[in-house]
N, CA and C atoms as a LAMMPS dump frame, in Angstrom:
ITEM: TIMESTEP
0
ITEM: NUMBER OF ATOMS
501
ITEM: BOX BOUNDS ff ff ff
-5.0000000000000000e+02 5.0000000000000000e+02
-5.0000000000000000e+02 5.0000000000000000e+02
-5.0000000000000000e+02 5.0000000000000000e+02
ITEM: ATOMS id mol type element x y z
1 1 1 N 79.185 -342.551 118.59
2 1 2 C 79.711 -342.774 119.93
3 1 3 C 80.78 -341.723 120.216
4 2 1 N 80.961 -341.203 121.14
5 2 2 C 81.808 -339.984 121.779
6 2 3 C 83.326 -340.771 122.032
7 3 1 N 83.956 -340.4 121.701
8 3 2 C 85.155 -340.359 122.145
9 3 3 C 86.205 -339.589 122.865
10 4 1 N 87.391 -340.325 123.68
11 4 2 C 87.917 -339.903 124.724
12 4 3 C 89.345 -339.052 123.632
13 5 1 N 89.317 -337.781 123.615
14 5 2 C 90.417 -336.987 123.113
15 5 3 C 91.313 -336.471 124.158
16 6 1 N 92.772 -336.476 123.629
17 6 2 C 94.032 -335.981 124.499
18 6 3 C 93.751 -334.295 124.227
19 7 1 N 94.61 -333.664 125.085
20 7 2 C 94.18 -332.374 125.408
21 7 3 C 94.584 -331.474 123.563
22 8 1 N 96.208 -332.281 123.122
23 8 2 C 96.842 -331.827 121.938
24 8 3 C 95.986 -332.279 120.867
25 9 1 N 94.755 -333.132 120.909
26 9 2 C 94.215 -333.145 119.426
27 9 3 C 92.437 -332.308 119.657
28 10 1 N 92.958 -331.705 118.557
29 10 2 C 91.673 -331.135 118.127
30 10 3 C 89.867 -331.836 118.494
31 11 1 N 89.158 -331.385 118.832
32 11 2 C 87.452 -332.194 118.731
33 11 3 C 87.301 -332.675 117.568
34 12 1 N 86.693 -333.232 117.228
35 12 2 C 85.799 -333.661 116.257
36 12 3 C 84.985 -332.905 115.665
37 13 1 N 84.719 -332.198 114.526
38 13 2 C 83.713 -331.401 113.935
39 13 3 C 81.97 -332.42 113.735
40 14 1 N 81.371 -331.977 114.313
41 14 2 C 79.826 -332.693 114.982
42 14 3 C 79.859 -334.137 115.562
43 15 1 N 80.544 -333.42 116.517
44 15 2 C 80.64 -334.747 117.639
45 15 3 C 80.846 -334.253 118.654
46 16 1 N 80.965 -335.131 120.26
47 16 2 C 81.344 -335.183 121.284
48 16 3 C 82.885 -335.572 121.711
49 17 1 N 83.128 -334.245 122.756
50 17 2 C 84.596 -334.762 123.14
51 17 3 C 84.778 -335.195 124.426
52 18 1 N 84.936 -336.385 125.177
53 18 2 C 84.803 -336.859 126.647
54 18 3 C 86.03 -336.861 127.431
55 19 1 N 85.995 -335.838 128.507
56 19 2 C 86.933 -335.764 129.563
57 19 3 C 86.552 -336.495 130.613
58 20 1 N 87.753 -336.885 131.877
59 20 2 C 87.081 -337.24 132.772
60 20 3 C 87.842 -336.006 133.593
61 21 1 N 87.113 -335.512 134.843
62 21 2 C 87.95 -334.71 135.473
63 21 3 C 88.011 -334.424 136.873
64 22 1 N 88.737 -334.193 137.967
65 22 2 C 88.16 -333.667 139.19
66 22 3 C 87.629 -332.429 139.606
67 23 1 N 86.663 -332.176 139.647
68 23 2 C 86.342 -330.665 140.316
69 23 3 C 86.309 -330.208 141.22
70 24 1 N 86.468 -329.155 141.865
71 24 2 C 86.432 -328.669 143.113
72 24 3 C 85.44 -327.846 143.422
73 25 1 N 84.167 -327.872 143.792
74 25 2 C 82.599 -327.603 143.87
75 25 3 C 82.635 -326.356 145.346
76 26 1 N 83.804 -326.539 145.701
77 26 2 C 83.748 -325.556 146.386
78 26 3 C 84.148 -323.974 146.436
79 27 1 N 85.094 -324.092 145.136
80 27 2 C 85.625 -322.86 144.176
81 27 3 C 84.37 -321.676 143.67
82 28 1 N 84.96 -320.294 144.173
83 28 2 C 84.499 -319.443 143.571
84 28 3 C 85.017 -318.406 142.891
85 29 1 N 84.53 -317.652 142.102
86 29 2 C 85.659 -317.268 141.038
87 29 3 C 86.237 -316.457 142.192
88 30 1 N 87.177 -315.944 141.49
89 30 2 C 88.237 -314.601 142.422
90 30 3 C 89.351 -314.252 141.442
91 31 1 N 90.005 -313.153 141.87
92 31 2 C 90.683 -312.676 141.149
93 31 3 C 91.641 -313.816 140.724
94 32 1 N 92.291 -314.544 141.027
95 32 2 C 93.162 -315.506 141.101
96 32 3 C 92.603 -315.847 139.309
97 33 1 N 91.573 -316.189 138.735
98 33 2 C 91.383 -316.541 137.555
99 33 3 C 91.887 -315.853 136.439
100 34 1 N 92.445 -314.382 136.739
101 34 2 C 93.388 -313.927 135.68
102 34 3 C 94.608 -314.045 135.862
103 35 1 N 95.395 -315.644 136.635
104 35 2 C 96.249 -315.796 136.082
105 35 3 C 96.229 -316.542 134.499
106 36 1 N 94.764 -317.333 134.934
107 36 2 C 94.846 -318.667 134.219
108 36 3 C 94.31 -317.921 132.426
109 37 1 N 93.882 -316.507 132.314
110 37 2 C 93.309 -315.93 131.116
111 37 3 C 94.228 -314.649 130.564
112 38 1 N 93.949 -314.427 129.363
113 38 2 C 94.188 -312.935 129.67
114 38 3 C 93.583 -311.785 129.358
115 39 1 N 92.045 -312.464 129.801
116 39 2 C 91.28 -311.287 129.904
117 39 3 C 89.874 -312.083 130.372
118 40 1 N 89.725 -311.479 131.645
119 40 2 C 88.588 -312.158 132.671
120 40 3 C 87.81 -311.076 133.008
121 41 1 N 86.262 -311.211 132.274
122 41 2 C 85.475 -310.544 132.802
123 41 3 C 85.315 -310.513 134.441
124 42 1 N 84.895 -309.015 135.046
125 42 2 C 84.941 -308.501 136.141
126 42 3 C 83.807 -309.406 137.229
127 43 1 N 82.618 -309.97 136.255
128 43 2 C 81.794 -310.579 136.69
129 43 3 C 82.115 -311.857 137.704
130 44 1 N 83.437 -312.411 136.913
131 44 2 C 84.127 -313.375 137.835
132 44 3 C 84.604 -313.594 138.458
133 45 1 N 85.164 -311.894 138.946
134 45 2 C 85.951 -311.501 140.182
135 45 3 C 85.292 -310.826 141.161
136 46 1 N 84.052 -310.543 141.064
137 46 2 C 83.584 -309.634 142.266
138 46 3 C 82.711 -309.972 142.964
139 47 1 N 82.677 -311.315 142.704
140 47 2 C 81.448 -312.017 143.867
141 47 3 C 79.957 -311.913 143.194
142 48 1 N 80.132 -312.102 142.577
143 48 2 C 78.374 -311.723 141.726
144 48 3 C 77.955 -313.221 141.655
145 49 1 N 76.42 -312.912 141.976
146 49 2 C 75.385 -313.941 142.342
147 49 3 C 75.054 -314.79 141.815
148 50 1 N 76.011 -316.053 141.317
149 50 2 C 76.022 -317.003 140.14
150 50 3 C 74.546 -317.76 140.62
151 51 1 N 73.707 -317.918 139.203
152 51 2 C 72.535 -319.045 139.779
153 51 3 C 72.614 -320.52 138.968
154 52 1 N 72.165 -321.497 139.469
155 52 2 C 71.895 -322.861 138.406
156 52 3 C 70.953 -322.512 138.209
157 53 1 N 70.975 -323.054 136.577
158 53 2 C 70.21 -323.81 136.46
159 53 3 C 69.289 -324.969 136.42
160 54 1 N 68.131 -325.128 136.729
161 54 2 C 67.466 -326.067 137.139
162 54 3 C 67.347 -327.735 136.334
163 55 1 N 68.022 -327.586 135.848
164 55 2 C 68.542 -329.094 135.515
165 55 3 C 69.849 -329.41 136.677
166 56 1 N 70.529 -328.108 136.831
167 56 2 C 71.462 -328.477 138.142
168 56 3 C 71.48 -328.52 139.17
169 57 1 N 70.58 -328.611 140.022
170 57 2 C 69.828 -327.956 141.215
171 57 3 C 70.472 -329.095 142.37
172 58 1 N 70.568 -330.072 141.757
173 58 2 C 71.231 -331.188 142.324
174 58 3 C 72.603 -331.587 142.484
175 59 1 N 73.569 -330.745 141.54
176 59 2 C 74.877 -330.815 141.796
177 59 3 C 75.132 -330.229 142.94
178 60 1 N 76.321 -331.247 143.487
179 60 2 C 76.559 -330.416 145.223
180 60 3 C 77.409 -328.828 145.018
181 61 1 N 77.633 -328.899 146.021
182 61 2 C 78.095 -327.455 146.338
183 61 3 C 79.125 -327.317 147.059
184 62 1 N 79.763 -328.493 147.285
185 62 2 C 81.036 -328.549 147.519
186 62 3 C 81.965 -329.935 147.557
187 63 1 N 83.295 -329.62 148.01
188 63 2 C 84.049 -330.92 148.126
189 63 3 C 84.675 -331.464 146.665
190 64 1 N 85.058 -332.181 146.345
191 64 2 C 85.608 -332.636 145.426
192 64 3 C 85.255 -333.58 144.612
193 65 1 N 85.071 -333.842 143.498
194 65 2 C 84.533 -335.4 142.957
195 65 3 C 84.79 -335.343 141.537
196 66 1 N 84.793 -336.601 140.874
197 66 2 C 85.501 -337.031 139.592
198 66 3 C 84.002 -336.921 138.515
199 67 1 N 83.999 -336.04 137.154
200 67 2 C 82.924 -335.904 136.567
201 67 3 C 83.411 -336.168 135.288
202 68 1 N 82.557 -336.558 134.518
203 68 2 C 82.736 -336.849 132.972
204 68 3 C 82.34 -335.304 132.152
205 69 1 N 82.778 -334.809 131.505
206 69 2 C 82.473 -334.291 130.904
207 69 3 C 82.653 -334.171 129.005
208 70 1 N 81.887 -333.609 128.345
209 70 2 C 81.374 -333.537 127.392
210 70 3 C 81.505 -332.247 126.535
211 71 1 N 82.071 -332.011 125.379
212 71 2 C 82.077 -330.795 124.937
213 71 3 C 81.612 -331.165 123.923
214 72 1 N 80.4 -331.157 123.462
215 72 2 C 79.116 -331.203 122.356
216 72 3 C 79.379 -330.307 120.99
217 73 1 N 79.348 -330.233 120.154
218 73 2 C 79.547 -329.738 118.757
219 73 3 C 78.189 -330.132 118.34
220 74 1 N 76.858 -329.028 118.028
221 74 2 C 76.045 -329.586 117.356
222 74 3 C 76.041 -329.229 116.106
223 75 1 N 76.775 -328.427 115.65
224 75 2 C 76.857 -328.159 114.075
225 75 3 C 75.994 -327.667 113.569
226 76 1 N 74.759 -326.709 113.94
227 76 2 C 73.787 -325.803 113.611
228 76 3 C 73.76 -324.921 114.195
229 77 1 N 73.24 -323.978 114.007
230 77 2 C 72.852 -322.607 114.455
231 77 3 C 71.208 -322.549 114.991
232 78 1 N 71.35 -322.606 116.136
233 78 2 C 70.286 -323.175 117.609
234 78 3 C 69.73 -321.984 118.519
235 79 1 N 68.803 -321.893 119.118
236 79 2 C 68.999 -320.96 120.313
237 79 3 C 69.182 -321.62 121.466
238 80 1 N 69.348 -321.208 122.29
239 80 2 C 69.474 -321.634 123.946
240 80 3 C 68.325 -322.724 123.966
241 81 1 N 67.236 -322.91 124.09
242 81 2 C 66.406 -323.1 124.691
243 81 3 C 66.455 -324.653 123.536
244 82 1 N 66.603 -324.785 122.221
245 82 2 C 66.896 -325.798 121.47
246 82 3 C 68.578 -326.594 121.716
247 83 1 N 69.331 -325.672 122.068
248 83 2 C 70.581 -326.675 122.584
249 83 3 C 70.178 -327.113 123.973
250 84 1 N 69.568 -326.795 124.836
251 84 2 C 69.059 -327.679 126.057
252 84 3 C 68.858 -328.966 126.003
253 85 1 N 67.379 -328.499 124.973
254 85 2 C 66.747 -329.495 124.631
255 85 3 C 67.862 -331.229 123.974
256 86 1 N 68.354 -330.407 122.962
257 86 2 C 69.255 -331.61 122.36
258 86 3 C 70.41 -332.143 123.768
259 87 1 N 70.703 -331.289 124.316
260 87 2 C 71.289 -332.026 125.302
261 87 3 C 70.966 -333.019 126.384
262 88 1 N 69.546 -332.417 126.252
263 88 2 C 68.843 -333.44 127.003
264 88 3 C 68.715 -334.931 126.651
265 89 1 N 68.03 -334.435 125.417
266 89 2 C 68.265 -335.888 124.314
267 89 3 C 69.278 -336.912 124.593
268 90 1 N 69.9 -336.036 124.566
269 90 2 C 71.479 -336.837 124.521
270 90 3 C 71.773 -337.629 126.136
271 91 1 N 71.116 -337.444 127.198
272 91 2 C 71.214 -337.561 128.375
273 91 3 C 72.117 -336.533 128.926
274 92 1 N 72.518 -335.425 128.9
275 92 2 C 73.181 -334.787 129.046
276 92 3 C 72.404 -333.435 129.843
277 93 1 N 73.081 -332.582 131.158
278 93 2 C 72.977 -331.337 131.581
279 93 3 C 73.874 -330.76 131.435
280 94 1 N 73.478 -329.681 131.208
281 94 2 C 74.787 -328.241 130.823
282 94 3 C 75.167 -327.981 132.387
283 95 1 N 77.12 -327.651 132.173
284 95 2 C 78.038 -327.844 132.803
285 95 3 C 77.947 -326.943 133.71
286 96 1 N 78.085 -326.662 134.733
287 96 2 C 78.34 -325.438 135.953
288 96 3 C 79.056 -324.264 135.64
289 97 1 N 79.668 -323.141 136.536
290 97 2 C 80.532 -322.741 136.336
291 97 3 C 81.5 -323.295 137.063
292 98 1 N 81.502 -324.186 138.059
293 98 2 C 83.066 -324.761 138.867
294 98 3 C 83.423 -325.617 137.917
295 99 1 N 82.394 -326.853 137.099
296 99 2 C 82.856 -327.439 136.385
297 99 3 C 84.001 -327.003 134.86
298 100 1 N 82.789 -325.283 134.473
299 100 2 C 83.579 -324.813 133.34
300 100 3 C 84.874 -324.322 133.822
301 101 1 N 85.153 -323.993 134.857
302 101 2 C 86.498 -323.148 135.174
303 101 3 C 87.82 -324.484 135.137
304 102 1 N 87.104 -325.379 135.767
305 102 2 C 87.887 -326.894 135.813
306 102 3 C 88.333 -327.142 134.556
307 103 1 N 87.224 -327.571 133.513
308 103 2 C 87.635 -327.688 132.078
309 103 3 C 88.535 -326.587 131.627
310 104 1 N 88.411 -325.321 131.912
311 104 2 C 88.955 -324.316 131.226
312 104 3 C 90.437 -324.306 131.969
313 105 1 N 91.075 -324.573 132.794
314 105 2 C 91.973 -324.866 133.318
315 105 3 C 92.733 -326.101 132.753
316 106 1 N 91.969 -326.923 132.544
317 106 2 C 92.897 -328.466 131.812
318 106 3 C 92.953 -328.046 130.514
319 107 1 N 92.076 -327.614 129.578
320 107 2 C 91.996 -327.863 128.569
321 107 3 C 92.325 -326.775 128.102
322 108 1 N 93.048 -325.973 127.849
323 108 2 C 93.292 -324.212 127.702
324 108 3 C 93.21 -324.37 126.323
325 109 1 N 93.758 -325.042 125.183
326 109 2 C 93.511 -325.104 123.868
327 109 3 C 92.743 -325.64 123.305
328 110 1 N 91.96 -325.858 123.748
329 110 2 C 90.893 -326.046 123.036
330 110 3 C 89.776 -324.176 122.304
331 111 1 N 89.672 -323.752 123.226
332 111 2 C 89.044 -322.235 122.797
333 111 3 C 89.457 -321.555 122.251
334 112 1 N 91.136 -321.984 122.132
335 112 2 C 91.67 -321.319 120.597
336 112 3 C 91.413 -322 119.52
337 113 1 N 90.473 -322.872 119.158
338 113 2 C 89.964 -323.7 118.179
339 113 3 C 88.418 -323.11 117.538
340 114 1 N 87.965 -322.723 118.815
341 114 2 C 86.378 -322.41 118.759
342 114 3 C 86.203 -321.754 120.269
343 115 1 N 84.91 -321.11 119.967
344 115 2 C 83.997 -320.724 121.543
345 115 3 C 83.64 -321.884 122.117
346 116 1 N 83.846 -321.57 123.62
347 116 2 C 83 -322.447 123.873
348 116 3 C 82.021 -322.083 125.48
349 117 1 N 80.629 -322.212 125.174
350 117 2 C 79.637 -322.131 126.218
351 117 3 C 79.227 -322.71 127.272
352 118 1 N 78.672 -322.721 128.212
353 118 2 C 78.355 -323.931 129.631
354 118 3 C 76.707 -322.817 129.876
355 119 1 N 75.831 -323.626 130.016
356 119 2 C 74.353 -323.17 130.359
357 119 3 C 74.128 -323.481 132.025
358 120 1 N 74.945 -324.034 132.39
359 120 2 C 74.102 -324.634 133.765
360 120 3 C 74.387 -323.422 135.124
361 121 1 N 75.134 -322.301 134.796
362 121 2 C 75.412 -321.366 135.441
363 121 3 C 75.059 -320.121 134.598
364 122 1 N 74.021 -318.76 135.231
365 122 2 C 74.302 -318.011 134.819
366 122 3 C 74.257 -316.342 135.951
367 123 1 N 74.204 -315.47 135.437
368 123 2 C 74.197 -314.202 136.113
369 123 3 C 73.018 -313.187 135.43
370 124 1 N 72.962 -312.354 136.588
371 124 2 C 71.956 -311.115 135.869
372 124 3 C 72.735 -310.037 135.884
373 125 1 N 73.025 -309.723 134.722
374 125 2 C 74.126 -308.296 134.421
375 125 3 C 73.338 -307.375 133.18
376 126 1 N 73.42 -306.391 133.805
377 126 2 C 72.637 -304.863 132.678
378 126 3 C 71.335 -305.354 132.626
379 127 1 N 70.746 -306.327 133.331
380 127 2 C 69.153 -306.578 133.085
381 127 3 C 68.784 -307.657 132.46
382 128 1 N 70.185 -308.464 132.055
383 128 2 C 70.204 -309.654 130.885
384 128 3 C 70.596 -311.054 131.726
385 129 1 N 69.571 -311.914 131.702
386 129 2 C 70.662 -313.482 132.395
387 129 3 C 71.87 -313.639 130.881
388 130 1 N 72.593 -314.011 131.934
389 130 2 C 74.066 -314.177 130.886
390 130 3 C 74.638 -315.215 131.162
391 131 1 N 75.303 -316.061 130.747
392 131 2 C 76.144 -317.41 131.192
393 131 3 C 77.46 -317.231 130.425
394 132 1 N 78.369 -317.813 131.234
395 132 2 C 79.88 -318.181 130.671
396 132 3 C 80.164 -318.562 129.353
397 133 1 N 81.367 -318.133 128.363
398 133 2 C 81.452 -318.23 127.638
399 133 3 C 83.423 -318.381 127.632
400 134 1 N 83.764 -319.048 127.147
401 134 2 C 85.584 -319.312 126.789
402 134 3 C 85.677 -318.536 125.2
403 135 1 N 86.506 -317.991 124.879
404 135 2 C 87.041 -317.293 123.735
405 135 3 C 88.423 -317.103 123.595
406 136 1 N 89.218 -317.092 122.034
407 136 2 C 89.982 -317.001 121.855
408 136 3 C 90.247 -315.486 120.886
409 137 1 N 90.925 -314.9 120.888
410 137 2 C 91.477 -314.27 119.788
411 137 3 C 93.103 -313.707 119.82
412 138 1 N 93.388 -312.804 119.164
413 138 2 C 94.681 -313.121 118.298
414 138 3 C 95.428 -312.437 120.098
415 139 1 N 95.1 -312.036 120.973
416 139 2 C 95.674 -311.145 122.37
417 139 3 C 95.655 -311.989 123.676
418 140 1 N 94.91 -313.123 122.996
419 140 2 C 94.954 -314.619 124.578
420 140 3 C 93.662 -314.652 124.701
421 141 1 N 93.508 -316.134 125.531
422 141 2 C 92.333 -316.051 125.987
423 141 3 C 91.098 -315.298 127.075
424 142 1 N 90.132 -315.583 126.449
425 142 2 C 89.223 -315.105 127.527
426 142 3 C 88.46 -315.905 127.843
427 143 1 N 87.793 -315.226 129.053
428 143 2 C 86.593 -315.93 129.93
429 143 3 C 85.766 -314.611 129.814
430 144 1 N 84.471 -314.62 129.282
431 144 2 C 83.555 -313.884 129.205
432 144 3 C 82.154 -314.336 129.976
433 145 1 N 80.872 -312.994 129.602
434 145 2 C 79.666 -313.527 129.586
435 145 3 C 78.961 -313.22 128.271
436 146 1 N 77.345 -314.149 128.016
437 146 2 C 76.743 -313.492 127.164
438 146 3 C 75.348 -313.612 127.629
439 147 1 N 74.907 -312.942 126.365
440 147 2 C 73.309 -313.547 126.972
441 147 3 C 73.111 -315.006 126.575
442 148 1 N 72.296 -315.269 127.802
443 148 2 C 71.621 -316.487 127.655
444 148 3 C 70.754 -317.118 126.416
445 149 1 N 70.144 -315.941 126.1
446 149 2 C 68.896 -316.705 124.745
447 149 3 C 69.442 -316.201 123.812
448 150 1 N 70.726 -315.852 123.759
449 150 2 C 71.299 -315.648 122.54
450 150 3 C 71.184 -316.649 121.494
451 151 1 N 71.127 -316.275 119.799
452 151 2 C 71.273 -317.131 118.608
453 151 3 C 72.636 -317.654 118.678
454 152 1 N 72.858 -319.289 118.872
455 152 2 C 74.622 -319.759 118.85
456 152 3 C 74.556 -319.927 117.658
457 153 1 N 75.808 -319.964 116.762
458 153 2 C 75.723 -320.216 115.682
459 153 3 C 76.553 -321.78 115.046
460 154 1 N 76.82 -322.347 114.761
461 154 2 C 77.472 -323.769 114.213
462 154 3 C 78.635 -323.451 114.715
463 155 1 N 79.346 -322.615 115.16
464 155 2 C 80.906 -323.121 115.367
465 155 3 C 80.976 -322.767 116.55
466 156 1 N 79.902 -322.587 117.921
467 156 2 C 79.895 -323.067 119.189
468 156 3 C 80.042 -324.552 119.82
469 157 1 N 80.756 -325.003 120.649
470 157 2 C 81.169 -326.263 121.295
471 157 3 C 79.959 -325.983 122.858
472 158 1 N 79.282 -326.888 123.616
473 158 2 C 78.97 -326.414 124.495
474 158 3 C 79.439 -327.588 125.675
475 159 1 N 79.534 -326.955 126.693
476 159 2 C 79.942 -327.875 128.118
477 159 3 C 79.15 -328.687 128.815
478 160 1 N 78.742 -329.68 128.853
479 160 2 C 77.815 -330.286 129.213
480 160 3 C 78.378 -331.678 129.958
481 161 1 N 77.235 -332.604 130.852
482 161 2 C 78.041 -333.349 132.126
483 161 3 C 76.781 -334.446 131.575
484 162 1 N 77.19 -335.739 131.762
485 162 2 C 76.158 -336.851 131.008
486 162 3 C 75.339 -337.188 132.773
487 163 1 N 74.355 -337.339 132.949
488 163 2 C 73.245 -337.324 133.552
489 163 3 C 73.015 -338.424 134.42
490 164 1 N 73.34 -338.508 135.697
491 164 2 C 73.484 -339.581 136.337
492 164 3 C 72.415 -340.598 136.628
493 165 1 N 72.364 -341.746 136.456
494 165 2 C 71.208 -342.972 136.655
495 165 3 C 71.208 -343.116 137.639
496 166 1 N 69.872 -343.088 138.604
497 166 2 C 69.741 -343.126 140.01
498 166 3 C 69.428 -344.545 139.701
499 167 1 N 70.097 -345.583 140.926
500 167 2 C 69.983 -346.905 141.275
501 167 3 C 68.674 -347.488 141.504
């Protein structure tokens, strides 16, 4: 069972960590995001053509609203297309980018712990779909991209939103 962690304690090593949070669905990146990093790929500042993915096709596109979110630890070394899958399992869709910027804003320490990924947004850069990625190292954080079908390896966390039951 997933549990609800404060921002000061660490995840759980192969487990789930449950936020609840507000997002703002109407946010797009802009320069304004390198206050919150200190080092923000350009991709997030110049208006570039974010797409969902089609598990998200249904999240709105604007306004405000309260979401659960999920930062997944599967503890193997997966590709894209197999962490979907398990997320699915799980009832779970991978997180946006308004949602990841939200998380990445509350939760700033956490990515100095580990990477962490969101699938439900990505871009086409150098010829490659790429999606968001949070990173830490020893100069501050970042907000990056990577490729999408990249090999993750066990000490990726990924962003993911638990799957709403239609009435």
């Amino acid at each position: 069972m997933a549990e609800t962690q404060k921002a000061s304690e660490p995840a759980p090593k192969g487990s789930e960590t449950v936020y609840t949070l507000t997002v703002d669905y109407s946010i797009r990146p802009t320069a304004d995001l390198r206050n919150d990093f200190d080092y923000v790929s350009d991709v997030y500042t110049e208006g570039t053509d974010w797409q969902r993915d089609e598990r998200c096709k249904d999240v709105p596109t604007d306004g405000e609203r309260a979401v659960t979110l999920e930062l997944v630890h599967l503890n193997k070394s997966l590709t894209t297309k197999q962490i979907l899958s398990e997320l699915d399992a799980k009832g779970l869709r991978p997180a946006i980018l308004e949602e990841y910027i939200a998380f990445a804003r509350k939760q700033p320490d956490f990515q100095r712990q580990f990477p962490i990924a969101a699938f439900g947004s990505s871009c086409l850069r150098g010829g490659h779909r790429r999606v968001p990625w949070l990173y830490w190292h020893g100069a501050g954080r970042d907000l990056r991209l990577s490729w999408a079908w990249y090999d993750w390896s066990e000490c990726w966390r990924f962003l993911a939103v638990r799957k709403e039951v239609s009435a």
